[in-house]
C-alpha positions in Angstrom: 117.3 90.3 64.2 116.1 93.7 63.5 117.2 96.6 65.8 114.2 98.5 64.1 112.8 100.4 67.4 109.6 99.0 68.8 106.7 100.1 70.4 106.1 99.4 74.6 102.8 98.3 75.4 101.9 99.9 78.9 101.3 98.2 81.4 104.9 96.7 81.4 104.0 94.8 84.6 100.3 93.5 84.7 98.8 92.7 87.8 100.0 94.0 91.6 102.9 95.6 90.5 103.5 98.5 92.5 105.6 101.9 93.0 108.6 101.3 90.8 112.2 102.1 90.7 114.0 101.4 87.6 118.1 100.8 86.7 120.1 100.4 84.6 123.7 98.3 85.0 125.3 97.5 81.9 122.6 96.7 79.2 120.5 95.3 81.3 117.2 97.2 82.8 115.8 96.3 86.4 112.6 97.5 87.7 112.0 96.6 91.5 108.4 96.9 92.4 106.4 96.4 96.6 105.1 93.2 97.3 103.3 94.6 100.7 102.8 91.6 103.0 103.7 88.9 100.2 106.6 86.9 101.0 109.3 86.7 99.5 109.8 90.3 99.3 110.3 93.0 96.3 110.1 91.7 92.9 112.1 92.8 90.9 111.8 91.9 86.6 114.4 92.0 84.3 114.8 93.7 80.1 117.3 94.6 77.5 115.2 96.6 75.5 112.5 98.4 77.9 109.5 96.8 76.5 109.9 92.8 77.2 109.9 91.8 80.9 110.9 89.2 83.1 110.6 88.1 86.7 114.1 87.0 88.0 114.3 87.2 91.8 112.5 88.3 94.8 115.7 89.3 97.5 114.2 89.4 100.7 113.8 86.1 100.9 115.3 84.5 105.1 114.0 85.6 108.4 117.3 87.8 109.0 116.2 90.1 106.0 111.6 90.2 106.7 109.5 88.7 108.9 106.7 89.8 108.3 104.3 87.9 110.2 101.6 89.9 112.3 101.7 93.1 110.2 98.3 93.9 109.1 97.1 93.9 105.1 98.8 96.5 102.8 101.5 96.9 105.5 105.4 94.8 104.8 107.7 96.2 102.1 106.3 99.8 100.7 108.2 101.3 97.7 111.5 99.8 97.2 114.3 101.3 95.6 116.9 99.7 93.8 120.0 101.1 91.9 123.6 100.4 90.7 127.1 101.8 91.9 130.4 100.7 92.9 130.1 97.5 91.6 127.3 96.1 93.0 123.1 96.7 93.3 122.2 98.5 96.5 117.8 97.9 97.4 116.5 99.9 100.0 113.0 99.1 101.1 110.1 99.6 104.3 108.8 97.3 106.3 105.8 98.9 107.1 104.8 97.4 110.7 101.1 99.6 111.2 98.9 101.4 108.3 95.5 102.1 110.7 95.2 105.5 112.7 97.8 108.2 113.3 100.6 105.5 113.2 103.0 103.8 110.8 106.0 102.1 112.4 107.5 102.1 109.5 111.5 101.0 109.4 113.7 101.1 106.3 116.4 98.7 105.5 119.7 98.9 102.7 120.9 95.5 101.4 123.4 94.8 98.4 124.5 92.0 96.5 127.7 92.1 94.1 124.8 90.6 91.0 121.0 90.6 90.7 120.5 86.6 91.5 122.5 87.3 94.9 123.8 86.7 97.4 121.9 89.5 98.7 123.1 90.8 102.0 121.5 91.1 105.7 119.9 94.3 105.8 121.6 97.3 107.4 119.0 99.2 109.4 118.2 103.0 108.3 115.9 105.1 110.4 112.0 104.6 110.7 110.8 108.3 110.3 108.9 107.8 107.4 108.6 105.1 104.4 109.7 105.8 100.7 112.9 105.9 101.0 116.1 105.9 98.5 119.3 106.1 97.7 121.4 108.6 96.0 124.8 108.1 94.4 126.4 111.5 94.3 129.7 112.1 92.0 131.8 113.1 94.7 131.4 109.3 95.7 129.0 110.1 98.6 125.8 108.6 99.0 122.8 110.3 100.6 119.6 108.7 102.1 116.2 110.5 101.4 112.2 109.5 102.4 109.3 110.6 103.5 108.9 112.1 106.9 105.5 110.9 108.6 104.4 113.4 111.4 101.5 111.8 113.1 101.0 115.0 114.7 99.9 117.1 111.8 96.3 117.7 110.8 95.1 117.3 108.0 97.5 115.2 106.7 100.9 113.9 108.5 103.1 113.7 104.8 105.6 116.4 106.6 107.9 116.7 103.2 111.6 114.9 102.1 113.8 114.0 104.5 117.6 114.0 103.5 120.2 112.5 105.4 123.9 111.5 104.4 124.5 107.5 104.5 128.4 105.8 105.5 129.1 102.5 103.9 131.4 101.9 105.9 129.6 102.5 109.1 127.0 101.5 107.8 124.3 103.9 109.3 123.3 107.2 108.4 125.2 110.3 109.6 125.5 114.0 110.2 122.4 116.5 109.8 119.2 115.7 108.7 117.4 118.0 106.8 113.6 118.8 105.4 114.7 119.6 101.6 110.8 119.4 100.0 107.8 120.2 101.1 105.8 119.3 98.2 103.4 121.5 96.3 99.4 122.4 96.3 99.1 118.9 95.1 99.8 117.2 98.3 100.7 114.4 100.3 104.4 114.6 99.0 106.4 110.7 98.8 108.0 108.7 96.8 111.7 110.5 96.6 114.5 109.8 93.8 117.2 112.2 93.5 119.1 112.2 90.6 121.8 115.1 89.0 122.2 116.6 85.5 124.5 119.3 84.3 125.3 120.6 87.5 121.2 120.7 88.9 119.6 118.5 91.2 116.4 116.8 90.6 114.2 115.5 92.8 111.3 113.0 91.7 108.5 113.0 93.9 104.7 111.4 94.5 102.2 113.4 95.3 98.4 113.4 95.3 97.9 110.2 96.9 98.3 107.0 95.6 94.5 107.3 94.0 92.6 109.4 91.3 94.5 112.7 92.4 98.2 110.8 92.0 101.1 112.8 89.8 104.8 112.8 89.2 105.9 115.5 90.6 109.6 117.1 89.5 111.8 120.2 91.5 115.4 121.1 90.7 118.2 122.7 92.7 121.9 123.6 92.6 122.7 122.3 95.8 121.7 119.2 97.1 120.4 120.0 100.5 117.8 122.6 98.1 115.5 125.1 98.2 114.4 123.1 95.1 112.4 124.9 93.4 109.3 123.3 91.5 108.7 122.3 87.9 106.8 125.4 85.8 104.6 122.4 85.0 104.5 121.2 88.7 103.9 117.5 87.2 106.0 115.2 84.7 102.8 112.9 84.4 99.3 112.7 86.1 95.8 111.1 85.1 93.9 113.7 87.0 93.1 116.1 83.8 92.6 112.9 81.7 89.4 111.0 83.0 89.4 109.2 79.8 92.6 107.7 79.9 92.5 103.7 79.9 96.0 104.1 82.5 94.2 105.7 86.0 96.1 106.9 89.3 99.6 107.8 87.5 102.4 108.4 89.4 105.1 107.6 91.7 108.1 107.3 89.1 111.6 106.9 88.6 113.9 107.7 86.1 116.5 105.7 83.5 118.8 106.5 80.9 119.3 104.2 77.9 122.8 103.3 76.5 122.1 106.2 73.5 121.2 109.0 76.2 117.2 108.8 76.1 115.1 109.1 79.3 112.5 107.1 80.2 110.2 107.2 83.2 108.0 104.3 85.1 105.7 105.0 87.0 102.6 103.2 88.7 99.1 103.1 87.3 95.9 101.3 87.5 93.3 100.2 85.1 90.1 101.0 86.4 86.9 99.0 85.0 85.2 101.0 82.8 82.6 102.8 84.4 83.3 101.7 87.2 86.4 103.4 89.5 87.6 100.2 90.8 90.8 98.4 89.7 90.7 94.2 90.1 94.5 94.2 89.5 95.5 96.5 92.2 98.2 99.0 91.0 100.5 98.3 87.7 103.9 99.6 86.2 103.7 101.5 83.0 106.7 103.4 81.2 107.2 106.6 79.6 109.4 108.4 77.0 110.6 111.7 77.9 112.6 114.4 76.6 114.8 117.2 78.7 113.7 120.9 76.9 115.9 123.4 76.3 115.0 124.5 79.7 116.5 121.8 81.5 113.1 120.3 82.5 111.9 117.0 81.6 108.2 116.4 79.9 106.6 113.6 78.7 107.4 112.8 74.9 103.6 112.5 74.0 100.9 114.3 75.4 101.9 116.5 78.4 101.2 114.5 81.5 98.7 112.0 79.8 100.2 108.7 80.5 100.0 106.8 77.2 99.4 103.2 76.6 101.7 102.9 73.6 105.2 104.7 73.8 108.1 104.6 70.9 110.9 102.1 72.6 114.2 103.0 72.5 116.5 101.6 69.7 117.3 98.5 71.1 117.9 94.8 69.6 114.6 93.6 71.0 115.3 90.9 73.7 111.7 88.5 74.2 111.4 86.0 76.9 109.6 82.5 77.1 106.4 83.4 78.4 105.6 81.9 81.9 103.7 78.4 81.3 100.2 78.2 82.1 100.5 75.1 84.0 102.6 74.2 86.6 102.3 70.5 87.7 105.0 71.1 91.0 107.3 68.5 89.5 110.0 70.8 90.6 112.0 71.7 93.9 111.2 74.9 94.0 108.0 76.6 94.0 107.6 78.3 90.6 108.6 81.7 90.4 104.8 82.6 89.7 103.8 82.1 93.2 103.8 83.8 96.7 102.4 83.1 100.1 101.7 85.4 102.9 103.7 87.4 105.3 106.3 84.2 107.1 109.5 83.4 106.8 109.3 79.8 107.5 107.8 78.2 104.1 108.3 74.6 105.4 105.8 74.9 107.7 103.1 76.5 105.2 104.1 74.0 102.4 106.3 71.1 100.7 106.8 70.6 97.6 108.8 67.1 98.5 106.3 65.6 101.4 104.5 64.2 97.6 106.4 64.3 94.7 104.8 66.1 91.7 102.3 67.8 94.5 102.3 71.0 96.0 101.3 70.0 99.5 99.5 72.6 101.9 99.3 72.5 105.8 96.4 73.6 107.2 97.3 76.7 109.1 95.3 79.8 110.8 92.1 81.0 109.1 92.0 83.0 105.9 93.3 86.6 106.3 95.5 85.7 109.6 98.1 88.4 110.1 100.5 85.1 111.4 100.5 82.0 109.6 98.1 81.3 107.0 98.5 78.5 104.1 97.6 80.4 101.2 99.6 80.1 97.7 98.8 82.2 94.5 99.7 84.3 91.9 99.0 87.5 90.7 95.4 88.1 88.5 96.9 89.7 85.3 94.0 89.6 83.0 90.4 90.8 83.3 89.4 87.7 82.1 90.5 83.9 83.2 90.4 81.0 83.9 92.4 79.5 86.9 92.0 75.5 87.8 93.8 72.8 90.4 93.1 69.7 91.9 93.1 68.6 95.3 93.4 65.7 97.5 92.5 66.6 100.6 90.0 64.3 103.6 89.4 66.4 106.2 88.7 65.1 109.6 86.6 67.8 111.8 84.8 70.9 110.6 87.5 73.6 111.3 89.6 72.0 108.1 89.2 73.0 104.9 91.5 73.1 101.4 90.2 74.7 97.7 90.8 77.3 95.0 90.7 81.1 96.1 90.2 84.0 94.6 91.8 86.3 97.4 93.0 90.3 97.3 92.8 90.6 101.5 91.4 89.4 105.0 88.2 91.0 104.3 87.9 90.6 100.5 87.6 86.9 99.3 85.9 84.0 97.7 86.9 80.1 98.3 85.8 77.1 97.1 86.4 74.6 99.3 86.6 70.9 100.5 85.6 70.7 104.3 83.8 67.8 106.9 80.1 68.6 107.8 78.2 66.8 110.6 75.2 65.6 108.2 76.8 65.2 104.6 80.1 63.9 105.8 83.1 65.1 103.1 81.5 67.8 101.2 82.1 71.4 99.4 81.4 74.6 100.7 81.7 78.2 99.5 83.5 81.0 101.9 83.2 84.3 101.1 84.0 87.7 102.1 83.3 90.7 99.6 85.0 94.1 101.3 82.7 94.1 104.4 84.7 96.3 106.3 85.3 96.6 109.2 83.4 93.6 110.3 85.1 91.2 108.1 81.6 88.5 108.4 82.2 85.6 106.6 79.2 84.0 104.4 78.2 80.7 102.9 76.1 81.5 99.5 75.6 78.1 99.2 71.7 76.8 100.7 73.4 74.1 101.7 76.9 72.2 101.6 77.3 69.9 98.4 77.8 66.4 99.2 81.4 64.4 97.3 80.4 61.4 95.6 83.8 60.0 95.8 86.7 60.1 98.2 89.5 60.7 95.8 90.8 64.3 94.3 88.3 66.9 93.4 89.2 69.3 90.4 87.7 73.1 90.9 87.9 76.0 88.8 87.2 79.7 88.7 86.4 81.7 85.4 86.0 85.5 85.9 84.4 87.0 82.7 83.7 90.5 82.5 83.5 90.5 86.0 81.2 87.6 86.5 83.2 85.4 89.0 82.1 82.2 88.7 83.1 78.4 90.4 83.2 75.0 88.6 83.6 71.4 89.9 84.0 68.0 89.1 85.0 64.6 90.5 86.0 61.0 89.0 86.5 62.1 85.4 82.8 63.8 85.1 81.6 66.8 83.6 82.3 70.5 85.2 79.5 71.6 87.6 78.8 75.1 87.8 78.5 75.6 91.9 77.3 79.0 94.0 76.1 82.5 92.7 78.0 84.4 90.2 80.3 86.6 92.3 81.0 90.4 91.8 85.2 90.1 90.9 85.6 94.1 90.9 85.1 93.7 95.0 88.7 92.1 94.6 90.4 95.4 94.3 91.5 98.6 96.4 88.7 100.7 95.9 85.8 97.9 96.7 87.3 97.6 100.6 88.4 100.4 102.3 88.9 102.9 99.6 91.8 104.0 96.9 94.1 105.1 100.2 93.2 102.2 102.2 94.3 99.0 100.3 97.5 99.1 98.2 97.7 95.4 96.4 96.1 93.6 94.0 93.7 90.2 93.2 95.4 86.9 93.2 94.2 83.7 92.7 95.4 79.7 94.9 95.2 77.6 96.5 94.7 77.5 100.4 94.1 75.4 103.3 93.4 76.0 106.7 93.0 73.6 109.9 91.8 75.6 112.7 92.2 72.6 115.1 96.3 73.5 114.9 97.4 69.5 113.2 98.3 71.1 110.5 96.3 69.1 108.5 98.0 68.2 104.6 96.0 69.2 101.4 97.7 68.1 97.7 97.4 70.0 94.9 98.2 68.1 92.0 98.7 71.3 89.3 97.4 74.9 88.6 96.9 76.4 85.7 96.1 80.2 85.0 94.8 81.2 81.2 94.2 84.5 80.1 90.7 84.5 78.1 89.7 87.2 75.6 
């Protein structure tokens, strides 16, 4: 196999892919990323050469490490950060309890686990006085915990600068001073903290800007740890603000690696905004850049200053391709496949069994859709503008108040369902649920005249195609042809921008399969496969 260098195709990580923080152990590359209230928590993929990726673990995974049931949409586990010393992999993460108002509750963790698979460890508690945090190895062998501070009493904005605090092992807790090393610059709203050293300096990696349009990289340097740093002549390593024609929107919040050979590369988040339109359906992605440290000890982007590109040279590396993930998954398995999530518990068996029917993934009818508790909802991530997602399922409700179907789902407030539910005059019948972004009510609506009548009893298939944002819903039953059912749907009101705004929502569209049985039986719905296909 050639060890020719290759190109990386940004975005590494398509879809909800949030905040990264990138190592390296060995030759092999890890790049944690926030799964917000998705459970099980941080994902974090896998690569030997920086530009093929894998998903190989999500480590918050048992009640003693996240519970995340009643925290509200967007809240759970906010910018991870995941490195490599002493011999094993130390991931230190929020839980974000609050994200409405003056308030953010937000408590940050350290676990550790001797390899990446696990076992990971029961979290040692940190401090709650901002989110972002992170971890720095120090030569000297000392390690030193840094994050945000969150003042809720500062107007106009509570982002209060970089906390630094030294962290024991042994004790495990943090200890001595604490100390405000970074206040940020003109740019603002100053998060996201790595800290990293290089020929005797310093560096400190912050966000700034906002998670938005106005995001950026920001870099500062000093000779001691605890600062004054002072701030790049640039101010930014990389930033979309300048470029409004770049295809890669909102760039920033990034971490740093260095390859085997002693190049730098940088990830950062990004989003792909419709074009036109400022609105991106797959929430906020991971791209990476190639950098290079001047002769003035700062680092700049390889490329074009600050313009994050979509193509960057990779580093010279045997390339390393996966198996891609199968497009259908018939749940003939134990496991549920790595593809999918669910929402916010830590108690799967009561949300679903992939045993109760063998070669089924059976649902129980939980809360309603968008509960803060205990919803049934399984998906995946939307990864393509255009696809095709498609199920089947066996489900006979009883009363009204239970229904099963295919979703298309991004937050309480921001769905559209096709379902299978029980009406007084049709009997067994389908029904479309939707709720495009209307904030703060959070109405529900039926486009559908009427409920559609089953003309059998057995399994109904369903599918959803969203084409250049047309979102559209297909059925069929007993071997016939597919039915086009409802109005075409707007699928660009599944993003952050459509509900409350670019600093309101942080995820990203997924699409599944949910049921719900407001009558508390927990009511089973089967699901007999599910297949996702990117279309051109």
């Amino acid at each position: 196999m050639s060890n020719a260098p290759q190109a990386i195709q940004n975005p590494v990580l398509s879809g909800f892919n949030p905040d990264p923080s990138i190592c390296r152990a060995g030759d092999d590359y890890y790049i944690a990323t926030s799964t917000f209230e998705w459970y099980p928590g941080v994902q974090i993929h896998h690569s030997r050469d920086l530009v093929h990726w894998r998903l190989v673990t999500r480590p918050l995974s048992r009640e003693s490490q996240l519970d995340m049931r009643g925290n509200p949409d967007s809240c759970g586990i906010w910018a991870p950060c995941l490195t490599h010393a002493d011999g094993q992999f130390w991931l230190v993460y929020t839980d974000v309890k609050r994200n409405a108002g003056s308030f953010k509750d937000a408590h940050n963790y350290i676990v550790t686990a001797p390899d990446i698979a696990g076992p990971w460890s029961d979290p040692v508690y940190a401090n709650s006085s901002g989110f972002d945090p992170s971890l720095f190895h120090d030569d000297d062998g000392r390690k030193w915990f840094v994050n945000m501070i969150w003042d809720h009493r500062k107007e106009p904005t509570p982002f209060a600068g970089i906390l630094l605090q030294e962290f024991d092992p042994q004790a495990g807790k943090l200890v001595g001073p604490i100390k405000n090393i970074f206040k940020g610059t003109d740019r603002g709203l100053v998060e996201g903290p790595h800290l990293y050293k290089r020929d005797g300096w310093y560096y400190l990696l912050t966000a700034e800007g906002g998670t938005g349009y106005r995001h950026a990289v920001t870099l500062a340097r000093s000779k001691r740890l605890t600062g004054p740093y002072e701030v790049h002549p640039d101010k930014h390593v990389v930033s979309s603000l300048t470029f409004p024609d770049a295809p890669l929107q909102r760039a920033g919040h990034g971490d740093l690696v260095e390859t085997q050979d002693g190049e730098t590369y940088l990830v950062h988040l990004m989003g792909r905004p419709v074009p036109g339109l400022s609105r991106c359906p797959m929430g906020r992605e991971t791209s990476i850049q190639k950098c290079e440290w001047g002769e003035d000890g700062w680092l700049r982007l390889s490329g074009e200053n600050l313009r994050p590109q979509e193509t960057v040279a990779a580093p010279n590396l045997p390339p390393h391709p996966f198996e891609p993930e199968p497009d259908r998954h018939d749940f003939d398995e134990p496991d549920l496949p790595m593809a999918f999530q669910w929402l916010r518990s830590p108690r799967p068996e009561r949300l679903f069994s992939l045993s109760e029917r063998p070669g089924h993934l059976r649902l129980f009818g939980r809360e309603s859709i968008g509960s803060y508790f205990e919803q049934a909802l399984v998906a995946r991530r939307q990864t393509d503008f255009n696809y095709v997602a498609e199920t089947s399922v066996d489900f006979q409700p009883k009363t009204s108040q239970q229904t099963a179907g295919l979703i298309a789902y991004y937050g309480r407030y921001q769905f559209f369902q096709l379902a299978i539910c029980q009406d007084e005059t049709p009997g067994r019948c389908l029904t479309i649920m939707a709720c495009p972004g209307d904030y703060p009510a959070g109405n529900l609506s039926f486009p559908l005249d009427a409920p559609v009548p089953l003309e059998t009893d057995g399994p109904v298939r369903m599918k959803i195609e969203v084409k250049d944002l047309a979102l559209r819903f297909f059925y069929t039953e007993g071997g016939a042809d597919w039915r086009r059912i409802g109005p075409i749907f707007d699928a660009s009101l599944l993003s952050d921008e459509a509900g409350k705004g670019e600093h309101g929502n942080f995820t990203g569209a997924f699409v599944g399969m949910q049921a719900m049985d407001g009558s508390g039986t927990g009511h089973p719905a089967d699901f007999d496969f599910f297949t996702y296909t990117r279309m051109p």
